[in-house]
C-alpha positions, 0 to 999 in steps of 0.5 A: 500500500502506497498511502495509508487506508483507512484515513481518519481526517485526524491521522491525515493531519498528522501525515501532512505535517510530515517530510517528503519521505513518507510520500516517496513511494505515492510520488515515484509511482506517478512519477513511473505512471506518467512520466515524470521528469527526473530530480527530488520533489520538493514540498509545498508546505501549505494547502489543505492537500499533499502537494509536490513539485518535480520539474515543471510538474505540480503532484497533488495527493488527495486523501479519500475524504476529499476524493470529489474535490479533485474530481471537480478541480480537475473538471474545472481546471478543463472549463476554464482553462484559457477563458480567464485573464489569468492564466490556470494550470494545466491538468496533464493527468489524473488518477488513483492511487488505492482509495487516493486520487492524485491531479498532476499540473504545470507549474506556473511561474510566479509566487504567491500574493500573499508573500508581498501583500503586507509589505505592499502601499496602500494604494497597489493593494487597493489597486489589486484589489479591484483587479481581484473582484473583477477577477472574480466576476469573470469566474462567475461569468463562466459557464458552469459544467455539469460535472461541479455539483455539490451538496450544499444543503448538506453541507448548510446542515451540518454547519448550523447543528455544529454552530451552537457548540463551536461558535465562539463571538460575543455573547451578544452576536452569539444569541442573535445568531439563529434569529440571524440566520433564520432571517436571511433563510426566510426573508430573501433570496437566502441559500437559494440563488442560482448556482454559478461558476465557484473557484471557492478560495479566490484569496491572496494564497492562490494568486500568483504574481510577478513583478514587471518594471516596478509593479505587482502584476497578477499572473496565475490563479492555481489551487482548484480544489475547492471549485464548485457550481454554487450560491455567488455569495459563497466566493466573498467569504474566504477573500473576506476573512482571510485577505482583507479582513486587517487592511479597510482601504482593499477591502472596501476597493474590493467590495465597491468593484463587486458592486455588492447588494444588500442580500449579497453581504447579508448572505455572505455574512450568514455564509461566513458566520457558518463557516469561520464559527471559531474564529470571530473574536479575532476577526472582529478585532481585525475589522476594528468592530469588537462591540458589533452588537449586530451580525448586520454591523458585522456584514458592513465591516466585513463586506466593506461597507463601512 
């Protein structure tokens, strides 16, 4: 056996903290079965999966639990592969490897935004900013391929059951939050929009950049594996959270290039207070609203519309 099976999520983590020598036999077989070129591997260390490089080629290990999420990347890596204004990488083959699955890519040249993004002028990240909101749009603006379903109302389920014992906010955010929640379900389009084209964690981490005369320009835009069909509103929330929730002048750039509704940033808080219950303490200090007393405040800071 290449990988182990079975895989708890938990003896995965501790799997994906370790070196490359435990992945050496996965990594040589697909390196056999496609050939790959020669050399060592060398580990990205971030990103919820296990994943390689070898010469100009990308190895993504996928454990079994998330074995739909490369079927879908690699389904969206074909859909939108040339059709953006950056470029995407190249799926060159796919597979299985026991209960494993694994995508190998072109790599793209360029490095992750993320690694110059606090070092940047206010002025280039709002400029970037507005250049990731319309990049944003175009994904949505895509056609959206049959073969990107997801359960969202599975998934909407579990995260409201899980909410009341992992929600972490202040005690009165938190006794507001079911009658919040309740609200946007009832009173407006809610959970129920049309699906669209997700690439599903459009943030800093997953653009790429290089720098040409002076100037932070975009690239690529790599790292499919959480793309999807689903609600618009969900691709706010990991840019939201994750990006600009401490830098106010991109996060309000950002969301003015989204031209976002009302429902659009009650949605996407609703979305977010769903997906990030743990974590509002902290995201509420970085928003600069610690006594929000409303999740409506909150979507305001959030969303960039205050």
């Amino acid at each position: 056996m290449l990988l182990p099976e079975p895989l708890t999520y938990d003896a995965f983590l501790t799997l994906h903290a370790q070196p490359l020598a435990p992945w050496r036999a996965a990594l040589e077989a697909v390196r056999e079965r496609h050939a790959l070129p020669g050399g060592d591997f060398t580990r990205f260390r971030l990103g919820k999966n296990a994943v390689f490089a070898v010469g100009e080629a990308v190895v993504k290990l996928v454990p079994p639990f998330w074995a739909g999420d490369a079927r879908r990347e690699a389904a969206a890596l074909r859909a939108v592969r040339g059709r953006l204004p950056l470029a995407t990488p190249e799926l060159l083959a796919g597979g299985a490897l026991g209960k494993w699955a694994y995508l190998v890519t072109r790599r793209l040249p360029g490095r992750p935004l993320r690694e110059v993004w606090g070092e940047l002028s206010e002025p280039e990240q709002v400029r970037l900013a507005v250049r990731q909101a319309e990049l944003l749009r175009a994904v949505q603006a895509l056609p959206l391929p049959a073969d990107l379903p997801f359960d969202w109302p599975g998934l909407l389920l579990r995260q409201g059951l899980e909410l009341p014992r992992e929600l972490r906010a202040p005690p009165v955010l938190a006794r507001g939050a079911e009658a919040f929640l309740l609200d946007v379900v009832w009173n407006g389009p809610g959970f129920a929009r049309a699906p669209v084209f997700l690439h599903g964690d459009l943030n800093f981490l997953n653009l790429l950049l290089e720098e040409q005369g002076g100037w932070v320009t975009l690239t690529g835009l790599i790292d499919w594996s959480d793309a999807r069909g689903g609600p618009p509103a969900h691709d706010l929330i990991s840019p939201a959270v994750n990006q600009f929730r401490r830098w106010p002048a991109a996060r309000r750039a950002w969301a003015a290039a989204l031209h976002l509704s009302p429902e659009d940033v009650r949605e996407a808080t609703a979305r977010a207070l769903l997906y990030y219950p743990d974590e509002w303490e902290g995201i509420l200090s970085d928003l600069g609203v610690p006594g929000a007393r409303t999740w409506e405040e909150v979507g305001a800071a959030l969303l960039g519309m205050s």
